[in-house]
C-alpha positions as CSV (number, residue, x, y, z in Angstrom):
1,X,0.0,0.0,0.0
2,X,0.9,3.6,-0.2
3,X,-0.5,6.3,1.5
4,X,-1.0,9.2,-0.7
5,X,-1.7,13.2,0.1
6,X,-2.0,16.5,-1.8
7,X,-2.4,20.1,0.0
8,X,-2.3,23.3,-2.4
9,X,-0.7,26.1,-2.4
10,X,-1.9,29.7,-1.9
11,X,-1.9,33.1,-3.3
12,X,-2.1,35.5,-0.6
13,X,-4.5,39.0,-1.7
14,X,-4.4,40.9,1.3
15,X,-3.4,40.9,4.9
16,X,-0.3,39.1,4.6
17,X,1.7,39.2,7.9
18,X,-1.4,40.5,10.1
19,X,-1.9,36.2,10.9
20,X,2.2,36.6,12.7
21,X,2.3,36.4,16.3
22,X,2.9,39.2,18.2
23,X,0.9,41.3,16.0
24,X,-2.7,39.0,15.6
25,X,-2.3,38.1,19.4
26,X,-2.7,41.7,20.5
27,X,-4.5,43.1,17.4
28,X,-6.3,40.7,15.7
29,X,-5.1,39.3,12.4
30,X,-7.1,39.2,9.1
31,X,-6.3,37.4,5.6
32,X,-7.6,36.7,2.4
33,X,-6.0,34.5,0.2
34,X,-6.8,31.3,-2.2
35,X,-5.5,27.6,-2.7
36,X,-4.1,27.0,-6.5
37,X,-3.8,24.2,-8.6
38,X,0.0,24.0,-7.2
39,X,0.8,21.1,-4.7
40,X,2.8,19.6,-1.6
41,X,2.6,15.9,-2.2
42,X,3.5,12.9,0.0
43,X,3.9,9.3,-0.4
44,X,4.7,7.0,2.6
45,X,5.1,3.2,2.1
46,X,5.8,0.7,4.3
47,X,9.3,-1.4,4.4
48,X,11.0,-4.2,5.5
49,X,14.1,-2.6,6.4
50,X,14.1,-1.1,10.1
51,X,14.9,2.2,8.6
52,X,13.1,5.2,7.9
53,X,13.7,7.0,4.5
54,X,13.2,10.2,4.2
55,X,13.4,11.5,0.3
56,X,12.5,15.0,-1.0
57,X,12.5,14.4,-5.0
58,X,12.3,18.7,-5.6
59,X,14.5,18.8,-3.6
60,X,16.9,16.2,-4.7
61,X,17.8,15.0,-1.5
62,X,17.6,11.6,1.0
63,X,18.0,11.3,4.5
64,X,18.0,7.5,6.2
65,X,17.9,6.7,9.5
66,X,17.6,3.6,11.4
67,X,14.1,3.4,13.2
68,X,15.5,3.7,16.7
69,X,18.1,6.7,16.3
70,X,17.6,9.8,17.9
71,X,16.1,12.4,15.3
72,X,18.0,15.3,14.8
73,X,15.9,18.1,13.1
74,X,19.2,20.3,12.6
75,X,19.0,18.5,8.9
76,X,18.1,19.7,5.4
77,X,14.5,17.4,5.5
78,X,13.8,18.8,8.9
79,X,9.8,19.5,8.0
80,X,9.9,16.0,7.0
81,X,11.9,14.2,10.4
82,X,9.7,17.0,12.2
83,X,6.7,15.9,11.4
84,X,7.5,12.4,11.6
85,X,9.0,12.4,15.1
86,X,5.6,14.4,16.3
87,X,3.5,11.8,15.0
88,X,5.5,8.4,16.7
89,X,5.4,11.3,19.9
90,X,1.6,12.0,19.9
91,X,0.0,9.3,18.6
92,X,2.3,6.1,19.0
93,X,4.8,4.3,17.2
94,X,4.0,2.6,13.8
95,X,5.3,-0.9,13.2
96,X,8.3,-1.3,10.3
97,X,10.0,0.9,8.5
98,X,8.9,3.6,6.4
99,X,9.9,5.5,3.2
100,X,8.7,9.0,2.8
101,X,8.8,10.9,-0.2
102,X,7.5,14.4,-1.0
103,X,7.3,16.6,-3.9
104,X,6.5,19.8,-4.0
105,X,5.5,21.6,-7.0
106,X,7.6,24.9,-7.1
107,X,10.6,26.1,-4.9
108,X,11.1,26.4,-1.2
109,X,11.4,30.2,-0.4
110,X,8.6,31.2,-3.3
111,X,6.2,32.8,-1.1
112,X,3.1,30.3,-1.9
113,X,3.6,28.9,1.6
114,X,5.4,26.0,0.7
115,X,7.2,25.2,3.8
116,X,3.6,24.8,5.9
117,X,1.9,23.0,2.7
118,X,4.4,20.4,3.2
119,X,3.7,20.1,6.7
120,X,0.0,19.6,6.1
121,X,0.5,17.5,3.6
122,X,3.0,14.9,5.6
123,X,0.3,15.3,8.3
124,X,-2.4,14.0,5.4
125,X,-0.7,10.9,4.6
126,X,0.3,9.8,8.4
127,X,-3.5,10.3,9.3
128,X,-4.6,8.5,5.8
129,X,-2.1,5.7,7.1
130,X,-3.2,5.7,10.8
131,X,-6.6,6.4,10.8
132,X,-6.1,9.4,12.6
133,X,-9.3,11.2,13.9
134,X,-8.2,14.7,13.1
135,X,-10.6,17.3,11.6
136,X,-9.3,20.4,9.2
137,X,-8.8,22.6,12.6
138,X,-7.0,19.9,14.0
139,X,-4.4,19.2,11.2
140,X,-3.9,23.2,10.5
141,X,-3.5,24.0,13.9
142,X,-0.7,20.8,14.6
143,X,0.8,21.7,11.8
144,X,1.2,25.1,13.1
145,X,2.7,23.8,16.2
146,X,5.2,21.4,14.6
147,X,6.4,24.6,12.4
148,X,6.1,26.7,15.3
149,X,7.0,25.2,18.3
150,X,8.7,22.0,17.8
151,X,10.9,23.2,14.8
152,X,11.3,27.1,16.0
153,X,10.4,28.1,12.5
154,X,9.0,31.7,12.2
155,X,5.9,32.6,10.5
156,X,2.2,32.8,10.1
157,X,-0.9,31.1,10.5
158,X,-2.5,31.5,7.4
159,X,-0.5,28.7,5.1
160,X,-1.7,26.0,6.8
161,X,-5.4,26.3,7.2
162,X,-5.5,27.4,3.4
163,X,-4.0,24.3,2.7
164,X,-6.1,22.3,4.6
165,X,-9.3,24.0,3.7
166,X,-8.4,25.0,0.4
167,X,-11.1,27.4,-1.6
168,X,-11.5,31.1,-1.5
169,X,-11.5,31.9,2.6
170,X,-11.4,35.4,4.9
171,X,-9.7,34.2,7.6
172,X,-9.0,35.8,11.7
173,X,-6.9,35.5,13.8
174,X,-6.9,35.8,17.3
175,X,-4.6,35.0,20.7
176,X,-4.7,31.8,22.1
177,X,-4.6,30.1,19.1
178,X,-8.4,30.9,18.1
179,X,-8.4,31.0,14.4
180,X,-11.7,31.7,12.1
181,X,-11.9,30.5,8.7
182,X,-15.0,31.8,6.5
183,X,-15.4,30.4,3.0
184,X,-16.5,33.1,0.6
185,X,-19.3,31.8,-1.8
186,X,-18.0,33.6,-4.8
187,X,-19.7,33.9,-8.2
188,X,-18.3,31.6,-10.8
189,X,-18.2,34.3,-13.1
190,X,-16.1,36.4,-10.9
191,X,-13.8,33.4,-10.2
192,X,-13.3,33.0,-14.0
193,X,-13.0,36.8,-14.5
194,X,-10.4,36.8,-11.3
195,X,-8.5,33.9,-12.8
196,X,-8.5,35.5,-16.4
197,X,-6.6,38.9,-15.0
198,X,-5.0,37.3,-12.0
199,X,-1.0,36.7,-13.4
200,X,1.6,35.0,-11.4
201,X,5.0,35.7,-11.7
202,X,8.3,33.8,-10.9
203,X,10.9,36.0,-10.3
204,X,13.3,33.2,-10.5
205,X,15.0,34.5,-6.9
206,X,14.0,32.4,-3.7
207,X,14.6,33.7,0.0
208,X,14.7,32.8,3.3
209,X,11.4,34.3,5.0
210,X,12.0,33.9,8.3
211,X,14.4,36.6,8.4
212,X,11.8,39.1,7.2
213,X,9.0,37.6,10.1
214,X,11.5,37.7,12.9
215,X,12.3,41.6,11.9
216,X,8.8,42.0,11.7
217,X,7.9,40.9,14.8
218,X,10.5,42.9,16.1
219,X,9.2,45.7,15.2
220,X,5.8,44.9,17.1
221,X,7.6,43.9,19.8
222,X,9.3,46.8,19.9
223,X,5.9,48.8,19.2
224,X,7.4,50.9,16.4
225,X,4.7,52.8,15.3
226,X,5.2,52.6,11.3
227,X,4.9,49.0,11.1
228,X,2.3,48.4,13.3
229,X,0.1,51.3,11.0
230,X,1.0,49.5,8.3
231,X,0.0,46.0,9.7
232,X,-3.5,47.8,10.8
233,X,-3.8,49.3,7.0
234,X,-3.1,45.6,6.1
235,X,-6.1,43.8,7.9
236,X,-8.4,47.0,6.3
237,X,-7.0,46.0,3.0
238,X,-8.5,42.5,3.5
239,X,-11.8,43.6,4.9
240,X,-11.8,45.9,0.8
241,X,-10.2,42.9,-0.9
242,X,-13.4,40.8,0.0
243,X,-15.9,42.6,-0.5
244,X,-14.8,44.0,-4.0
245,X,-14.3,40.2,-4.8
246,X,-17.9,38.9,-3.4
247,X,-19.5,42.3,-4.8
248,X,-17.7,41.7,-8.7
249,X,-16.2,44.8,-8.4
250,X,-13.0,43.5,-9.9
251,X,-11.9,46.2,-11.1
252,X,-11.4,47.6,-8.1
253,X,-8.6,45.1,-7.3
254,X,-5.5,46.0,-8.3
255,X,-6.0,49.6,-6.2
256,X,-6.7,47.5,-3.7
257,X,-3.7,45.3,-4.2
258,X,-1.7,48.6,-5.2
259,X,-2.5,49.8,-1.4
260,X,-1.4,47.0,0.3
261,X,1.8,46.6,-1.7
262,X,3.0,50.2,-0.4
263,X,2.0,49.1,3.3
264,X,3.7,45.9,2.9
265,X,6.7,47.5,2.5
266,X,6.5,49.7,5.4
267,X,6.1,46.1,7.7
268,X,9.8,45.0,7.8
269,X,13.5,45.8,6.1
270,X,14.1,43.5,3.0
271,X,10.2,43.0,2.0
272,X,11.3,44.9,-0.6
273,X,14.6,45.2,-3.4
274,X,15.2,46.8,-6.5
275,X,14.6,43.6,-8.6
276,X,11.0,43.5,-7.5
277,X,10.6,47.4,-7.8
278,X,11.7,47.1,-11.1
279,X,9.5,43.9,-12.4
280,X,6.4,46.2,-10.6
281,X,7.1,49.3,-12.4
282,X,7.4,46.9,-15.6
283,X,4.2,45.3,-15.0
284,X,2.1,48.6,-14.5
285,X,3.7,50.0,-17.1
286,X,2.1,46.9,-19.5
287,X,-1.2,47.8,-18.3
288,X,-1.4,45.8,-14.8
289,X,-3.0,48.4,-11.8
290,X,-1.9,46.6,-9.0
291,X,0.2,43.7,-7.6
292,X,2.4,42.5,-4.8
293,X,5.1,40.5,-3.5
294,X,3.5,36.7,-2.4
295,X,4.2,35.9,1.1
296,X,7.0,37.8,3.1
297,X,8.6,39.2,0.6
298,X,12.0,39.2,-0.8
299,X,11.6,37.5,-3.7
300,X,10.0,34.2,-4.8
301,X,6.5,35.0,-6.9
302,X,4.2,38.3,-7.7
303,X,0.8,38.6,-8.9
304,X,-0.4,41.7,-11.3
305,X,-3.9,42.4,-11.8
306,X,-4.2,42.8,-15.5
307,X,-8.1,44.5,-16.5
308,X,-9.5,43.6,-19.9
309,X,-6.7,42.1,-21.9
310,X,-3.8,43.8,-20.8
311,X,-2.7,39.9,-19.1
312,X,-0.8,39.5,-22.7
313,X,1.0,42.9,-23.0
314,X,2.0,42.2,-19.2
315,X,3.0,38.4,-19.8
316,X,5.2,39.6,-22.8
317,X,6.9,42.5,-21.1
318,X,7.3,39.9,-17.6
319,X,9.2,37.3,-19.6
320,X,11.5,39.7,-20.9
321,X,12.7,39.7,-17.6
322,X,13.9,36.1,-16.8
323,X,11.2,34.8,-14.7
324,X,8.7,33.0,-15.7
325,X,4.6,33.3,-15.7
326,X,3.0,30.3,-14.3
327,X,-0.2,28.7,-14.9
328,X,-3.2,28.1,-12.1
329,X,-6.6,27.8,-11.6
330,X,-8.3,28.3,-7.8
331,X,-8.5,25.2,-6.2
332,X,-11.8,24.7,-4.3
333,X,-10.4,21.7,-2.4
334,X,-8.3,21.5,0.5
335,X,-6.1,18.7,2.0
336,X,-6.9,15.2,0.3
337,X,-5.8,12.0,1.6
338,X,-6.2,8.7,0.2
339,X,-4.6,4.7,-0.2
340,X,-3.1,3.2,-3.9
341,X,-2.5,-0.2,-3.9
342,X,0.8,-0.7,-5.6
């Protein structure tokens, strides 16, 4: 048997960094953003061998381990061995050895939320495999904590419950852990028309976000007035975001996206660099009215809203550039889990 799982991706449009501890503890965070026909996949098999196999095919890399060592997560598949070792912690040990292989459909560092998608997704298969009775709150919020607490990583809450819920959502967050996650029932017209003049950009450059969210929080920590502004200006940009989405007032979104671009930037040193300025003064320039920088910042991919048919003019001008414009669709499904004989 193998024990199969798939979690997508997201594109974040607005309220990006509000869902970060300190800031949604003491504020209140709010997101809106949408799972994409991008995927964190997992494949766990059963062995003979009493050794676990770890084996990240994007990544090009293997880690294995005999069944009784000591994990440690100081390792370049430490999502994977994280997630594992929580699993054999909280709900028991599983008999045999194991390989576990994951693929994940664009790089680590894009700002799609890869890093947590992988998470959910390794969560997917284990519970597939063990019959685990764990609900979509359940596997966001572990997945949080494995990221979080367990692995010290630092970051939001956002990439794991769109993930695991996948569709369109509004989400809140809150302290204590209490996140909300509100599906918006969306015209499919609207979704088509979003889709249609919704482009998504690789800028071919990958970072490492965690050095942007620790800075960030900093700055709340430190209650520097600028950031936190622009974190407030953030969570109104998602409350706009929404209702120009659910109302059809598309047009109205790449202002929208515009405005929360130019707060972004305002959150944290390095959201920012003259690369991205530059592709953003190219895409406006092609006829896009708004866009931003997908997740932290730093690099990784953009989105442009493109009106009418400007999307070609703007996909023309983009490539010129050396990334690359990737295909999607919205993805309506969330985490999915399921057995393949072999």
């Amino acid at each position: 048997m193998i024990y199969r799982s798939k979690a997508p991706l997201r594109i974040g449009f607005a309220g990006g960094g509000t869902d970060v501890s300190p800031y949604s503890d003491l504020y209140g965070g709010a997101v809106l953003n949408a799972a994409i026909s991008l995927y964190a996949n997992t494949h766990i098999e059963k062995i003979d061998e009493n050794k676990i196999i770890f084996k990240s095919i994007d990544q090009q890399k293997t880690l294995i381990i005999d069944k009784n060592q000591t994990i440690d997560h100081d390792n370049e598949l430490k999502l994977l061995t994280g997630v594992y070792h929580s699993i054999v912690q909280d709900f028991g040990t599983i008999e045999g050895g194991l390989k576990i292989t994951t693929h994940v459909d664009v790089p680590a560092g894009s700002g799609l939320g890869t890093s947590s998608t992988l998470v959910v997704s390794l969560i997917g298969a284990f519970a597939e495999m063990m019959k685990l009775p764990l609900g979509e709150y359940d596997i966001a919020q572990y997945a949080y904590k494995i990221e979080r607490e367990k692995l010290n990583l630092a970051g939001g809450r956002q990439d794991q419950y769109a993930a695991t819920f996948g569709g369109i959502n509004f989400m809140e967050f809150y302290k204590n852990d209490h996140v909300i996650v509100n599906p918006l029932r969306i015209r499919r017209e609207y979704i088509q028309e979003l889709e249609t003049n919704l482009v998504l950009f690789f800028t071919s450059t990958s970072r490492a976000s965690a050095d942007i969210i620790k800075k960030q929080q900093e700055n709340v920590k430190t209650n520097k007035s600028s950031s936190i502004d622009a974190m407030h200006k953030l969570k109104e940009q998602s409350k706009l975001m929404k209702e120009a989405i659910l109302k059809g007032n598309l047009d109205e979104i790449g202002e929208v996206l515009d405005f929360g671009f130019k707060e972004k930037k305002k959150m944290a040193d390095n959201i920012t660099n003259p690369l991205i300025e530059e592709i953003y003064s190219i895409a406006v320039k092609a006829g896009a009215t708004g866009g931003k920088i997908s997740g932290a910042g730093g690099g990784g991919f953009m989105i442009f809203y493109c009106p009418g048919t400007t999307r070609y003019n703007v996909i023309e001008k983009l490539s010129e550039q050396g990334g690359k414009v990737v295909d999607y669709s919205f993805n309506k499904y969330g985490l999915t889990s399921w057995t393949s004989k072999k």
